[in-house]
N, CA, C, O and CB atoms as a CASP TS submission, in Angstrom:
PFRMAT TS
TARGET T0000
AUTHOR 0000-0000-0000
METHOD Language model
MODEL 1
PARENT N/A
ATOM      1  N   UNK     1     150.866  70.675 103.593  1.00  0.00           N
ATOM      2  CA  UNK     1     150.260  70.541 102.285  1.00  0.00           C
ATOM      3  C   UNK     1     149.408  69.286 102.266  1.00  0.00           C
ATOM      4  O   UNK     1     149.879  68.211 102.635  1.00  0.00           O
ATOM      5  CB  UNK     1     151.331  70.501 101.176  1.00  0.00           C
ATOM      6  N   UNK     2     148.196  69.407 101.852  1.00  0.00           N
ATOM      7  CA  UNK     2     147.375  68.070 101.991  1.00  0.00           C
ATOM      8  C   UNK     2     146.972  67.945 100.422  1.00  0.00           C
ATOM      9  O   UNK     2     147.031  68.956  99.722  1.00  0.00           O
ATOM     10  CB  UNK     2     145.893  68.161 103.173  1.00  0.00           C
ATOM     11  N   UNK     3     146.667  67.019 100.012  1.00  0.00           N
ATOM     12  CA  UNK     3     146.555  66.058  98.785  1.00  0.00           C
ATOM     13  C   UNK     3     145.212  65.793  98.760  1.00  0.00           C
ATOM     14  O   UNK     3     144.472  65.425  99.672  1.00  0.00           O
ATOM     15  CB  UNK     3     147.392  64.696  98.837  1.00  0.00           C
ATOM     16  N   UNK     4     144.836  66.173  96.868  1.00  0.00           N
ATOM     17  CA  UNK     4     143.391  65.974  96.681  1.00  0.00           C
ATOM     18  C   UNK     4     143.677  65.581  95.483  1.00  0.00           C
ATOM     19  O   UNK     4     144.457  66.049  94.654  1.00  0.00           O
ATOM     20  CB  UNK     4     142.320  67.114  96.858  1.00  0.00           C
ATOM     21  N   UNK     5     142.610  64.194  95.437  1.00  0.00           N
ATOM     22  CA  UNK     5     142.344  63.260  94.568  1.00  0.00           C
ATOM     23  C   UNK     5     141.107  63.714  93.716  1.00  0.00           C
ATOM     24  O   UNK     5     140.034  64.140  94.144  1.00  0.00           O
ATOM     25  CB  UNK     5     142.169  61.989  95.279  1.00  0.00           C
ATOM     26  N   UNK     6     141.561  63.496  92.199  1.00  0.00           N
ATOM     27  CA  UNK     6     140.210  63.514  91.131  1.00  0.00           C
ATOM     28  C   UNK     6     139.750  62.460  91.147  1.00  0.00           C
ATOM     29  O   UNK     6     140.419  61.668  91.811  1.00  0.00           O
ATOM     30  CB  UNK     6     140.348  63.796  89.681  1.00  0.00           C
ATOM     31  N   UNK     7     138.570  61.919  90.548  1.00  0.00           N
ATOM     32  CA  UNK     7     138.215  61.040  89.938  1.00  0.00           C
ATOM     33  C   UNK     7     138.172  59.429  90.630  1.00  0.00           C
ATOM     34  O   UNK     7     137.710  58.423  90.093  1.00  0.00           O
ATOM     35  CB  UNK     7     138.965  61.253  88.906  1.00  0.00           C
ATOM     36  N   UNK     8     138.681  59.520  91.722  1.00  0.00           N
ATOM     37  CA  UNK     8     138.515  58.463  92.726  1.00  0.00           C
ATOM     38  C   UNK     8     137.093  58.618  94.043  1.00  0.00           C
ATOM     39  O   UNK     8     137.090  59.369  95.018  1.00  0.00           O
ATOM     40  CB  UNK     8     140.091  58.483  93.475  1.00  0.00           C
ATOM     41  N   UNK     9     136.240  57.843  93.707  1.00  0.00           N
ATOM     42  CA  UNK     9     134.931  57.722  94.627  1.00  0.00           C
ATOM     43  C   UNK     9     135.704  57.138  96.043  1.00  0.00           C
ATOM     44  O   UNK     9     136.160  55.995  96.021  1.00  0.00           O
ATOM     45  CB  UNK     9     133.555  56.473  93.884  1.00  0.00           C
ATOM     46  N   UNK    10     135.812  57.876  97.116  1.00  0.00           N
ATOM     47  CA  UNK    10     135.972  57.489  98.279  1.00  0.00           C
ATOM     48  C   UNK    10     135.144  57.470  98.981  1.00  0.00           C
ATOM     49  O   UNK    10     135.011  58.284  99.894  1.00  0.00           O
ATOM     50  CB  UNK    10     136.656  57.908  98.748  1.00  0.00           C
ATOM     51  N   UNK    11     134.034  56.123  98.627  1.00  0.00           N
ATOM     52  CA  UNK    11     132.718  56.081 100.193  1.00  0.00           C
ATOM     53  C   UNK    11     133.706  56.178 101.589  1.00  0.00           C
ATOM     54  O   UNK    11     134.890  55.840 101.553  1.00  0.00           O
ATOM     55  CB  UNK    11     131.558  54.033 100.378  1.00  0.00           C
ATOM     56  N   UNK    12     133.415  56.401 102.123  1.00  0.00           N
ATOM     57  CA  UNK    12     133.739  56.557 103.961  1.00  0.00           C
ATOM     58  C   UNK    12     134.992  56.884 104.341  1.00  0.00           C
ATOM     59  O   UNK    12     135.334  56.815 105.521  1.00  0.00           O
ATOM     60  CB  UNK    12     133.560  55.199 104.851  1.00  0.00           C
ATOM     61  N   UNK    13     136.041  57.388 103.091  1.00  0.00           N
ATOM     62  CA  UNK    13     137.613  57.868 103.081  1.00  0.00           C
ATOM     63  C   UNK    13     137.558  59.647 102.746  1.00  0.00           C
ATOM     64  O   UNK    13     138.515  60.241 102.250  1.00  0.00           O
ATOM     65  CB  UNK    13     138.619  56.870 101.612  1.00  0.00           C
ATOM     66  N   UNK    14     135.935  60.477 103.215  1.00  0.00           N
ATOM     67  CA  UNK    14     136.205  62.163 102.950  1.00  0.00           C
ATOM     68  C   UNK    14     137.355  62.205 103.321  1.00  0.00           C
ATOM     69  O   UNK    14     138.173  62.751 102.581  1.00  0.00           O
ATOM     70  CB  UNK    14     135.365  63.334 103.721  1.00  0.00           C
ATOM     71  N   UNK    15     137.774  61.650 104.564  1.00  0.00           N
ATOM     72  CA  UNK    15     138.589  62.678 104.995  1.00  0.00           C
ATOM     73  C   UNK    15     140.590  62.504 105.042  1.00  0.00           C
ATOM     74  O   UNK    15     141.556  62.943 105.667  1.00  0.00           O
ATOM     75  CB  UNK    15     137.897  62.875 106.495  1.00  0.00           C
ATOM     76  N   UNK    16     140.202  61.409 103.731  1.00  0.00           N
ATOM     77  CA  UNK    16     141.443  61.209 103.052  1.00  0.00           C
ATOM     78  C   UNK    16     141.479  62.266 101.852  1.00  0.00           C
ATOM     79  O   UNK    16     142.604  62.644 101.526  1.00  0.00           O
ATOM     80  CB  UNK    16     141.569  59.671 102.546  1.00  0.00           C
ATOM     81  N   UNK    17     140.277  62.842 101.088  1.00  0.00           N
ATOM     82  CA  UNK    17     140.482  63.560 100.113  1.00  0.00           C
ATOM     83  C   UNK    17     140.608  65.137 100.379  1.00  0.00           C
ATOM     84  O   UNK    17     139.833  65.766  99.659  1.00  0.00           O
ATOM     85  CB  UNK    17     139.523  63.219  99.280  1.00  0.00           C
ATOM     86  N   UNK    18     141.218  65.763 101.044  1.00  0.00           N
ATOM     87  CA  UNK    18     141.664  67.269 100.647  1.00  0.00           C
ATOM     88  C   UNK    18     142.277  68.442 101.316  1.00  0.00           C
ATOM     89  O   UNK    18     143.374  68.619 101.845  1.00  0.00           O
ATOM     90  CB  UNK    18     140.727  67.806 100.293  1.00  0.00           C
ATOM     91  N   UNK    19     141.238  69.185 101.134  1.00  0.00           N
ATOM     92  CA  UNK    19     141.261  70.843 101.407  1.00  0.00           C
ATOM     93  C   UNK    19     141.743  71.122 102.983  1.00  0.00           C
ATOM     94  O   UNK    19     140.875  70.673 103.732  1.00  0.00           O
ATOM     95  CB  UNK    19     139.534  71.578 101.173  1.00  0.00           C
ATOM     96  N   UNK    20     142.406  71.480 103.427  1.00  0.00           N
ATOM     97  CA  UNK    20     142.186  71.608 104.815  1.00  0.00           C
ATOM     98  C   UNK    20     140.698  72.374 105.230  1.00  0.00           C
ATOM     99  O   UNK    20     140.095  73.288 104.667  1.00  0.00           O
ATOM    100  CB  UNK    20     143.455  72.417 105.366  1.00  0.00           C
ATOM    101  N   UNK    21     140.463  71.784 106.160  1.00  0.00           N
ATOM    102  CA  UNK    21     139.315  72.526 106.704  1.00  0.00           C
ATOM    103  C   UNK    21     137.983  72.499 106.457  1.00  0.00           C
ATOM    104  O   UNK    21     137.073  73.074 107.053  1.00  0.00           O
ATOM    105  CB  UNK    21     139.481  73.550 106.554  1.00  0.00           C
ATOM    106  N   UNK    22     137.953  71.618 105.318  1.00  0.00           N
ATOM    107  CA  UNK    22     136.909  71.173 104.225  1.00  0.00           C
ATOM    108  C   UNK    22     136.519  69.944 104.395  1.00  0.00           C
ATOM    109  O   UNK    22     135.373  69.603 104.687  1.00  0.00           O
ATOM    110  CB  UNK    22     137.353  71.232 102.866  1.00  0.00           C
ATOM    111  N   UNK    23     137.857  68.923 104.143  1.00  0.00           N
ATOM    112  CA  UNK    23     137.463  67.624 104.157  1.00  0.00           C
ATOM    113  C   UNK    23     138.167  67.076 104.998  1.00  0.00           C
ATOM    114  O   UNK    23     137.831  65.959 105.391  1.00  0.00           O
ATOM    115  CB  UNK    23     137.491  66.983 103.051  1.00  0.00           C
ATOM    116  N   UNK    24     139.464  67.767 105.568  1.00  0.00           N
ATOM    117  CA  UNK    24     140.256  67.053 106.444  1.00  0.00           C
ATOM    118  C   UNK    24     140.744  68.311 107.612  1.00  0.00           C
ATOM    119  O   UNK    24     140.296  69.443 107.798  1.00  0.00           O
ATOM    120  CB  UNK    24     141.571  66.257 105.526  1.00  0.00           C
ATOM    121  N   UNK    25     141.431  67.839 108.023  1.00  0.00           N
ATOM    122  CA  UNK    25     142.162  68.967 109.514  1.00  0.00           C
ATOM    123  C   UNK    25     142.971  69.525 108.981  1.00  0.00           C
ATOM    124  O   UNK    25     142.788  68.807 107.997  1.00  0.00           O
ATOM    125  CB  UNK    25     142.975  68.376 110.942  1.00  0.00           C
ATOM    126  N   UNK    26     143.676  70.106 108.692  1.00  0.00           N
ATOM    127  CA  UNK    26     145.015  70.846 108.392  1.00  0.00           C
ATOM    128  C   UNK    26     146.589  69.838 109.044  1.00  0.00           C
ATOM    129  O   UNK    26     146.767  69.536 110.224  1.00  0.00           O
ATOM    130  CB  UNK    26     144.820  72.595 109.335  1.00  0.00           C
ATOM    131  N   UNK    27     147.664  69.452 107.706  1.00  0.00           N
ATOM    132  CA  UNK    27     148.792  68.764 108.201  1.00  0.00           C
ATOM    133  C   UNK    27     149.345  70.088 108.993  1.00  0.00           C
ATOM    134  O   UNK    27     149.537  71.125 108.358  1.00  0.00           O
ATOM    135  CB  UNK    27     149.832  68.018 106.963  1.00  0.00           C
ATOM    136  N   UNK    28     149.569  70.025 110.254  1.00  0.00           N
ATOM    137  CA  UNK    28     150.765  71.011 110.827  1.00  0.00           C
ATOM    138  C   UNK    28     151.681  70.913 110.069  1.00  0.00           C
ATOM    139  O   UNK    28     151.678  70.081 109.161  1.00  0.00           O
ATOM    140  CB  UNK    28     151.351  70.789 112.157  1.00  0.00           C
ATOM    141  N   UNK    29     153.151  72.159 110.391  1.00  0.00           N
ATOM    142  CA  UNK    29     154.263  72.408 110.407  1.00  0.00           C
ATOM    143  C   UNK    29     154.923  70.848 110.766  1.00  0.00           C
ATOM    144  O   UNK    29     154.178  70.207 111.506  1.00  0.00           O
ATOM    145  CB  UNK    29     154.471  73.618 111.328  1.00  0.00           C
ATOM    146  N   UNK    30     155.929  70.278 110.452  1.00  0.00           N
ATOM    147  CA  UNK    30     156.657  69.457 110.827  1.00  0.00           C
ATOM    148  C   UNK    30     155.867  68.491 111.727  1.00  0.00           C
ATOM    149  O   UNK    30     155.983  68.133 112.899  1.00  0.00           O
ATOM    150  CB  UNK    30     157.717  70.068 111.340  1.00  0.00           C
ATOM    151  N   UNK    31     154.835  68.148 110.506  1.00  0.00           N
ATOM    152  CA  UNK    31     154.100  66.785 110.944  1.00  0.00           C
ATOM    153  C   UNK    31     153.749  65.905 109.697  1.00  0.00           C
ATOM    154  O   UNK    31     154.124  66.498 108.685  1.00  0.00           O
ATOM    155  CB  UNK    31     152.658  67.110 111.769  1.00  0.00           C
ATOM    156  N   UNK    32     153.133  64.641 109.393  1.00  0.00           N
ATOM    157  CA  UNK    32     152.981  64.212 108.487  1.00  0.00           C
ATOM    158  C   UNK    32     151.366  63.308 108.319  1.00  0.00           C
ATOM    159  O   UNK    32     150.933  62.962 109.418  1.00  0.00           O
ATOM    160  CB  UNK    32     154.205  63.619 108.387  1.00  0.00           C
ATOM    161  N   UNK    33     150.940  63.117 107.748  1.00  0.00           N
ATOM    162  CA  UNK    33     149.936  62.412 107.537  1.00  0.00           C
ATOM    163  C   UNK    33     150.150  61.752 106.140  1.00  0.00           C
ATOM    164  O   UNK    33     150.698  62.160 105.117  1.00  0.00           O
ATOM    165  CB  UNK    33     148.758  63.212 107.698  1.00  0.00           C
ATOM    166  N   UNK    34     149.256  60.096 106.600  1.00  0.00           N
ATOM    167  CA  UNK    34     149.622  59.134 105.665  1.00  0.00           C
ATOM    168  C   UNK    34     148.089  58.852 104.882  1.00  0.00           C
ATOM    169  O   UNK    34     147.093  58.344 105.396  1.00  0.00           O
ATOM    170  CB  UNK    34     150.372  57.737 106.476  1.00  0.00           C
ATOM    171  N   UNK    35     148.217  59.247 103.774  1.00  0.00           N
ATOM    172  CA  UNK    35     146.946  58.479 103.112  1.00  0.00           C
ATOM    173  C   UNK    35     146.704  57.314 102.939  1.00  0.00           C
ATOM    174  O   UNK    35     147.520  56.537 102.443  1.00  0.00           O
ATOM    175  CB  UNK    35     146.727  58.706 102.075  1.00  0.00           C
ATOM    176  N   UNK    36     145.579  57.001 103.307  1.00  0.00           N
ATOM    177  CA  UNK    36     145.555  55.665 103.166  1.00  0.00           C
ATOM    178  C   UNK    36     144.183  54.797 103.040  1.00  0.00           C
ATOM    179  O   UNK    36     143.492  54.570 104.033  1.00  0.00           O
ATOM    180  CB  UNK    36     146.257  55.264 104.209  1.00  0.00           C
ATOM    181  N   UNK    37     143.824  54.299 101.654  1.00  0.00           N
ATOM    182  CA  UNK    37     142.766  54.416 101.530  1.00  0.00           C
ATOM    183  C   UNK    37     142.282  53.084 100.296  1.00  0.00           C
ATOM    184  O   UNK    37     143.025  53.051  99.315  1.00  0.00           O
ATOM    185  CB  UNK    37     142.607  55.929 101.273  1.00  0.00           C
ATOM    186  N   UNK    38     141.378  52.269 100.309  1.00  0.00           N
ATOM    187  CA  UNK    38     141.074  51.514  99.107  1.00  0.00           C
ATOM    188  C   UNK    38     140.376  51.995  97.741  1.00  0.00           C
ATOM    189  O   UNK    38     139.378  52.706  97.854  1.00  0.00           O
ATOM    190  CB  UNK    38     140.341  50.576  99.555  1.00  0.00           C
ATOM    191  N   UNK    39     140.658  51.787  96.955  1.00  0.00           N
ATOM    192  CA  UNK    39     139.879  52.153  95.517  1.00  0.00           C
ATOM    193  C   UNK    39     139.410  50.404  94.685  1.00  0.00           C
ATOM    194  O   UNK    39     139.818  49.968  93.608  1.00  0.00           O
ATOM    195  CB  UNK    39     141.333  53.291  94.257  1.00  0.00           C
ATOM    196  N   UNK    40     138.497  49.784  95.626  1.00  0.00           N
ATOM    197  CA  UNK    40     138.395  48.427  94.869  1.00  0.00           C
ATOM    198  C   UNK    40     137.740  48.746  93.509  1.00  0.00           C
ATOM    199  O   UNK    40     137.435  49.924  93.321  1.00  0.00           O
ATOM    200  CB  UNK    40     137.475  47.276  95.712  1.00  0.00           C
ATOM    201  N   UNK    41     137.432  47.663  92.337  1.00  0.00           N
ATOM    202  CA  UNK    41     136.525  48.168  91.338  1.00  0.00           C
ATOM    203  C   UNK    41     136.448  49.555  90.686  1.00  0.00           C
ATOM    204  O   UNK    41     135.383  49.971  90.230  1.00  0.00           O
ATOM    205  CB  UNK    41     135.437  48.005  91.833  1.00  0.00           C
ATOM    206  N   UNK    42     137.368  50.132  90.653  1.00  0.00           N
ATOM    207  CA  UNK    42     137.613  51.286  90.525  1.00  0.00           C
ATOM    208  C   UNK    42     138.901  51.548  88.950  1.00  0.00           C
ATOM    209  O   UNK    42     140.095  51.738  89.185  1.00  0.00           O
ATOM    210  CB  UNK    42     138.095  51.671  92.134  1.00  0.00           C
ATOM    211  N   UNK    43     138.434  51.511  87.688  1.00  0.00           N
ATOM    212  CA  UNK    43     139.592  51.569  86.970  1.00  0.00           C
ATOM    213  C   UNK    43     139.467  52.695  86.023  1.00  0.00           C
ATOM    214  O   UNK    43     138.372  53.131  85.669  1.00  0.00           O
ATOM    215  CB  UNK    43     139.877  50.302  86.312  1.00  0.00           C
ATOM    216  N   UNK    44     140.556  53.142  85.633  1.00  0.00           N
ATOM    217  CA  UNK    44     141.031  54.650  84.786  1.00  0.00           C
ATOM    218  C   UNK    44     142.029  55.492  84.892  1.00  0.00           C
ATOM    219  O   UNK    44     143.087  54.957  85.225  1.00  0.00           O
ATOM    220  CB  UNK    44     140.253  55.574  84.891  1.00  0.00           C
ATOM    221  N   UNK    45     142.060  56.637  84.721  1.00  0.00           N
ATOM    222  CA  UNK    45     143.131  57.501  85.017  1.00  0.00           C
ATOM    223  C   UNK    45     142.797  58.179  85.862  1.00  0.00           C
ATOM    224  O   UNK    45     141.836  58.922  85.665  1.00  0.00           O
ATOM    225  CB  UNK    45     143.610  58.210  84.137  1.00  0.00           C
ATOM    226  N   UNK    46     143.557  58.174  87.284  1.00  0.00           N
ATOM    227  CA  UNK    46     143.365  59.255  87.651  1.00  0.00           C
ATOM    228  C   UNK    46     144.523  60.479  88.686  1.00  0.00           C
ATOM    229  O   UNK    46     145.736  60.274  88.745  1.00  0.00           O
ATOM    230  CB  UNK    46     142.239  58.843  88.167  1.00  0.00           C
ATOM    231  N   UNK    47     144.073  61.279  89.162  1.00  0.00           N
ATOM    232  CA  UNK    47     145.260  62.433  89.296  1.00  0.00           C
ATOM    233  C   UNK    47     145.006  63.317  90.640  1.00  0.00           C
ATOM    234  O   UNK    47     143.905  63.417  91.181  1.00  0.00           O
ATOM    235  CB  UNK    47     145.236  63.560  87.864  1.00  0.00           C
ATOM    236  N   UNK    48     146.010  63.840  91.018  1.00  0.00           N
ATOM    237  CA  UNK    48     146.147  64.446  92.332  1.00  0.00           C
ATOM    238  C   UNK    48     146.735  65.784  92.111  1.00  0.00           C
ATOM    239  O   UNK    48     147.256  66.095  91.040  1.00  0.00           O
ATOM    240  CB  UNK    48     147.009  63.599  93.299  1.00  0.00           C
ATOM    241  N   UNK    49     146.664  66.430  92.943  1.00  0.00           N
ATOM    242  CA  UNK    49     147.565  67.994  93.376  1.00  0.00           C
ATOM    243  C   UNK    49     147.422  68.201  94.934  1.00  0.00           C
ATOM    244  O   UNK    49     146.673  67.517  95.632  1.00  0.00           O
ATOM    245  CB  UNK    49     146.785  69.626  92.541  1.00  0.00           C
ATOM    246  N   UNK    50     147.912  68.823  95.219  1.00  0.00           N
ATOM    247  CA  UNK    50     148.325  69.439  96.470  1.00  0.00           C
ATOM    248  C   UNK    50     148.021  71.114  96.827  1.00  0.00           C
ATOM    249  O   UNK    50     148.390  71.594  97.899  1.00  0.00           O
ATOM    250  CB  UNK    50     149.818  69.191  96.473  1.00  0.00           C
TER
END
């Protein structure tokens, strides 16, 4: 299951934000991936899904 962010501008972090296959690789079966990413200057609400 990979994790996609609203409302957060990620210059040079695509491939922290999403879709498999879209923006990132696909997490395998019994593997994990760590997001990890800055949002400086960046303030509001914002929200994720999977």
């Amino acid at each position: 299951t990979s994790v996609h962010w609203h409302g957060i501008f990620q210059n040079g972090t695509n491939e922290m934000d999403g879709p498999a296959f879209i923006n990132q690789c696909p997490i395998t079966p019994q593997d994990s991936f760590l997001y990890n990413f800055q949002i400086p200057d960046q303030a509001g609400t914002f929200w994720y899904h999977s």
